[in-house]
C-alpha positions as a printed Julia matrix, in Angstrom:
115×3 Matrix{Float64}:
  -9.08   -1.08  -14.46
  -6.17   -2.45  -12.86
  -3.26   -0.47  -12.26
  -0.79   -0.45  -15.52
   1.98   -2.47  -14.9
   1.16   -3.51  -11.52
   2.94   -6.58  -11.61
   6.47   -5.11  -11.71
   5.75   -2.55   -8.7
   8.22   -1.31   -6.56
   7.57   -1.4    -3.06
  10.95   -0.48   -1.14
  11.84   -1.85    2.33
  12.36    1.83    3.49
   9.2     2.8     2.53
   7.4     0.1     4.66
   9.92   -0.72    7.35
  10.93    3.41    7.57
   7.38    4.56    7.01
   4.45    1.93    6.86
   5.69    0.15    9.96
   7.03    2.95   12.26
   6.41    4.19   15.2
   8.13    6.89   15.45
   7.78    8.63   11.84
   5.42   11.12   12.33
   2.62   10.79    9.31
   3.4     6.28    9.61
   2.55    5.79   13.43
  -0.53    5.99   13.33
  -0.46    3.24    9.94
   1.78    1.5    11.76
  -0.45    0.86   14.64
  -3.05   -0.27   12.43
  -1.32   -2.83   10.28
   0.6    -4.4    13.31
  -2.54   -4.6    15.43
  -2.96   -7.31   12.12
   0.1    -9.2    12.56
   2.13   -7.13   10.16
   6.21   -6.21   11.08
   9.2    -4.49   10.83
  10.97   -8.18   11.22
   8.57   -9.47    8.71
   8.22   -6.61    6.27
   8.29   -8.33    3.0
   5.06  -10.32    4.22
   3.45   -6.68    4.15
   5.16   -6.16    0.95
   3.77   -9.2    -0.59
   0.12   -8.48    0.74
   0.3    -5.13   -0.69
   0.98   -6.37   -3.7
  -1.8    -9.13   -3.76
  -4.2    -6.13   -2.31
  -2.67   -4.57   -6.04
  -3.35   -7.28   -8.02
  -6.64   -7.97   -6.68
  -8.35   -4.98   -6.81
  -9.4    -1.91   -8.9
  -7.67    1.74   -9.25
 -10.63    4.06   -8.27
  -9.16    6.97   -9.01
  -6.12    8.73  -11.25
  -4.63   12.44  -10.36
  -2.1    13.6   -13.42
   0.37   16.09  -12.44
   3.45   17.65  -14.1
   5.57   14.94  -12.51
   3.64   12.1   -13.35
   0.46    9.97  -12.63
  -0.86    9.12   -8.96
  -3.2     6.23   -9.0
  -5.47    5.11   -5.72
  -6.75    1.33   -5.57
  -9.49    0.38   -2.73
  -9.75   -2.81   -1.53
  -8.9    -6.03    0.25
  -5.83   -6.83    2.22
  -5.1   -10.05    3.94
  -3.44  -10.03    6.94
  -1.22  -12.45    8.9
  -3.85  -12.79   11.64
  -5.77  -13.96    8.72
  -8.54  -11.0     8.97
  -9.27   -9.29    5.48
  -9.05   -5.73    5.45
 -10.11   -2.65    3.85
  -7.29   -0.37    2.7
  -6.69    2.09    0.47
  -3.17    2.04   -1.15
  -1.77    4.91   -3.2
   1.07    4.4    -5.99
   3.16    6.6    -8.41
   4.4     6.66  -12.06
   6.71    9.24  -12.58
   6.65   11.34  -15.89
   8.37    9.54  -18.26
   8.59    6.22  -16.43
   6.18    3.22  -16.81
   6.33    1.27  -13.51
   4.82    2.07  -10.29
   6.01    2.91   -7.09
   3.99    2.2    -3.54
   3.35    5.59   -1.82
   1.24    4.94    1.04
  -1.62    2.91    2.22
  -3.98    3.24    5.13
  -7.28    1.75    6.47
 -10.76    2.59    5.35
 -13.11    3.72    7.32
 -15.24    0.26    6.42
 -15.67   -2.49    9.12
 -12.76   -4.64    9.02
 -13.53   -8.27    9.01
């Protein structure tokens, strides 16, 4: 299934220029050093914005945690990157209790062979 509502997610320029893309937070360095090794930005974020959200569009939610504040879904999958290699990521969104569109959480590499 593909995430509800996917097309109207949010994906915030502090969450990948602040996060996603830092090297200095402390959980997004080491993210950070993966998708820029790709060609990915801070200058050019919305390119990783607009990946991200091909990567949602493209691929499958493979799993769904409920909690009291709302619904975490996970999609695995393809990413293309600028350097034009496809890679294997797992991204991570959000749909708060009593909302209906997702938010971008996170997303990091899988532990498959990039190509």
């Amino acid at each position: 299934m593909k995430l509800p509502k996917h097309e109207k997610a949010i994906i915030s320029q502090s969450k990948v220029v602040g996060y996603l893309l830092s090297d200095s937070h402390r959980d997004g360095r080491s993210k950070a050093a993966f998708f820029r090794k790709y060609g990915f930005s801070t200058d050019s974020w919305k390119e990783l914005a607009e990946a991200l959200r091909h990567h949602l569009a493209n691929n499958e939610v493979t799993k769904i945690e409920d909690s009291p504040f709302g619904t975490r879904y996970v999609v695995e999958g393809e990413l293309t990157a600028p350097n034009g290699r496809v890679l294997s990521i797992r991204s991570v969104w959000f749909v708060a209790t009593s909302e209906s569109i997702p938010w971008f959480v996170t997303a990091y590499p899988l532990k498959r062979k990039q190509r």
